[in-house]
N, C-alpha and C positions, 0 to 999 in steps of 0.2 A: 504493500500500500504506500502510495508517494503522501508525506508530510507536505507537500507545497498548497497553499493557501491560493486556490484560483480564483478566487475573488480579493484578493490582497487591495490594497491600493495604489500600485503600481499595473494592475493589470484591469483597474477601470473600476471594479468594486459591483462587478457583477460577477454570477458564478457561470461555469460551460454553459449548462443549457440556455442560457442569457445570451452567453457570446453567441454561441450557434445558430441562435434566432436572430442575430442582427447578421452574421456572416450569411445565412441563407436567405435574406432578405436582399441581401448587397448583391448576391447571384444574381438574384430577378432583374434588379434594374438593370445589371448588368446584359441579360438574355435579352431585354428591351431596347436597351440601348444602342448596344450591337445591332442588332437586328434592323435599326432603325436608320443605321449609316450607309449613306451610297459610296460607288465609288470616287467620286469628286471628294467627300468630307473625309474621308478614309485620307486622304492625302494630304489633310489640311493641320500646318501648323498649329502644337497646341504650347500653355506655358513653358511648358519645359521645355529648356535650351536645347535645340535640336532634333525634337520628336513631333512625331506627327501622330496621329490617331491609329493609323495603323499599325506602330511602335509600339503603343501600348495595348491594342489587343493582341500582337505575338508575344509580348512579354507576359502580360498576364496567363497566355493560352499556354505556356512554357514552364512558368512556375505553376500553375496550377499544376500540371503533371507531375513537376518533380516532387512537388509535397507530397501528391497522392503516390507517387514510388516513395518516399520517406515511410510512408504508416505501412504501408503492403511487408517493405521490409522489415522495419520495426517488429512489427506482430511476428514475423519468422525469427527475431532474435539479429538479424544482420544489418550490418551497416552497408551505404553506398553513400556517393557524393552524390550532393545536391545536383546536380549537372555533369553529365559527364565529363571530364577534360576541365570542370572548374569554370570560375567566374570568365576564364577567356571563351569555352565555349558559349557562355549563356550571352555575351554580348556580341559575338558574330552572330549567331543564330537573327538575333535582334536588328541587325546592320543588316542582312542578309535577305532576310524575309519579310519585313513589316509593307514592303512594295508591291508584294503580291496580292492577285484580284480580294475586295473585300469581304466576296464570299467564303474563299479557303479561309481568310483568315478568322474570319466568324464561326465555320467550322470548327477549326481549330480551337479557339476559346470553349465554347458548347464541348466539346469532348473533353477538355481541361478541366470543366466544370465539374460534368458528371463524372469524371474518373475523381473528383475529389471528392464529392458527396461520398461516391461509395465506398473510398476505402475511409473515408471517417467512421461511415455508418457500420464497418464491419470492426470498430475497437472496441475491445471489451471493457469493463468498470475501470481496470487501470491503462488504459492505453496509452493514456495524456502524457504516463509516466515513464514509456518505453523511453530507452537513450535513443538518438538519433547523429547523422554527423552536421545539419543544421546548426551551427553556433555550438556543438558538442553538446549539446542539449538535450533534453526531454522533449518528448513529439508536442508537447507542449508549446515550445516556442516557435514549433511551425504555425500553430493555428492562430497566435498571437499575430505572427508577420502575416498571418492572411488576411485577417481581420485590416491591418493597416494598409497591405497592400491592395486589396479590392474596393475599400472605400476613398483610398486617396485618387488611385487611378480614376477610381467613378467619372471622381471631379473634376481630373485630367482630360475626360473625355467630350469633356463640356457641352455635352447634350442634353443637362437635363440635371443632374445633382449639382449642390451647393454645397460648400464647408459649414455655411450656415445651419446645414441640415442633418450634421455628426451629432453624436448621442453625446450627451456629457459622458458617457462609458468611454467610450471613445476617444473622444477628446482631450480627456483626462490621460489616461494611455497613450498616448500618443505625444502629449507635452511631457510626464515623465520618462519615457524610452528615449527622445529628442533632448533629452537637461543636455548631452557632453557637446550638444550644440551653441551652449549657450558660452559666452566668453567668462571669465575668471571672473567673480565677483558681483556677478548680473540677479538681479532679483525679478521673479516674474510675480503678477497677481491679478487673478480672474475676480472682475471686479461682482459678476453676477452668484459666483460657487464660494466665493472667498477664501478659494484655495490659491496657496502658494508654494512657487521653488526659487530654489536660492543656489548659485555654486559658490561653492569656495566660501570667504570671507572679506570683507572690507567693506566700503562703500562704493559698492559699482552701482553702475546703471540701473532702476527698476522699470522697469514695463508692463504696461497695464493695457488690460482689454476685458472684452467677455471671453470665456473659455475658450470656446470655436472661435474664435478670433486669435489666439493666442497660438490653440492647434494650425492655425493654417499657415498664421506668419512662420512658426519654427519647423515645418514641416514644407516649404516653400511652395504652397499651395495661393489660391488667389483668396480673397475675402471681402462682403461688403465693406470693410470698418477694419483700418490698419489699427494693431496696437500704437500707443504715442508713451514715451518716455515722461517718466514726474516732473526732469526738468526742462522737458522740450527739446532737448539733442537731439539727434537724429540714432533711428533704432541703429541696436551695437548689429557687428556682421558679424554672423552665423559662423561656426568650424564644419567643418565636414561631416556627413552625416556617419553612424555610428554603426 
């Protein structure tokens, strides 16, 4: 039996079947969304520095698989890499393919999908707690990075979801896994949850917003309502994601 607390508050402060139910939720719109792009949009620049929409449905359609090979293995007791050949494989794959007609690539999503549903649906009571080689982890922190991965992408996809529209679960999750983003010293606080983080120590910079407002800026997502600093500086820049 795993002693790890899945509703902790670092992991949003719900429990799996909570998560599961916004993760299966995030599918839908997902299956709608996709569904819903031609190939003209498929092609169209999205925030993120060099990606276009069909970037981020092979990317999603890719990890989606690999986690669902992470649990298949897991449950046999075996480990494999996230990707074959490693992070070089999974961004050629990405350069490579995201150009291709918007049907395959929609395809391709929809079987990423369902091959995840299934192999979730086939763990047993402790599954969450099988080792995996994702971050050396517990199959646990796959379904965390899915959760962040399919709802950030969502909004990446910009058909239809807003950051606006993340769960305080969520949200919250996502500003604590994102702290080693924050520079030395930085104080963040949601002015709506009156929750706060802080790195390090001294008097650095604090930053204020509503929650999803906070998620989006450290998460380099867009947002109606940029967080603004207490003494009006200009927000601190971000480290690299973690």
């Amino acid at each position: 039996m795993s002693n790890t607390d899945y509703s902790a508050v670092e992991y949003g402060e719900i429990d799996i079947p909570g998560r599961l139910k916004e993760i299966t939720a995030a599918h839908e719109r997902l299956r709608t969304e996709a569904a819903s792009l031609t190939e003209e949009a498929a092609r169209e620049a999205i925030e993120l520095p060099g990606w276009t929409r069909g970037h981020v449905l092979i990317h999603l359609a890719d990890l989606s698989n690999a986690f669902a090979r992470q649990a298949r293995y897991a449950v046999e007791g075996k480990s494999v890499e996230v990707y074959d050949g490693g992070r070089p494989t999974r961004d050629r794959r990405i350069e490579e393919l995201h150009g291709k007609p918007v049907e395959w690539l929609r395809e391709q999503l929809f079987e990423g999908l369902n091959a995840l549903e299934e192999a979730w649906a086939a763990l047993g009571p402790d599954g969450w707690s099988l080792p995996c080689s994702y971050r050396k982890s517990p199959l646990f922190a796959t379904q965390l990075a899915w959760w962040r991965e399919s709802e950030l992408h969502t909004v990446d996809l910009g058909v239809g979801r807003h950051s606006e529209e993340w769960s305080t679960a969520l949200s919250s999750h996502v500003v604590h896994f994102l702290q080693p983003r924050l520079p030395e010293g930085t104080r963040l606080v949601a002015d709506d949850t009156g929750q706060e983080w802080s790195t390090g120590t001294g008097d650095g910079v604090v930053v204020r917003s509503s929650l999803t407002s906070l998620a989006a800026w450290i998460s380099g997502r867009p947002a109606a309502t940029r967080p603004t600093t207490a003494d009006g500086s200009p927000l601190p820049e971000l480290n690299a994601w973690p």
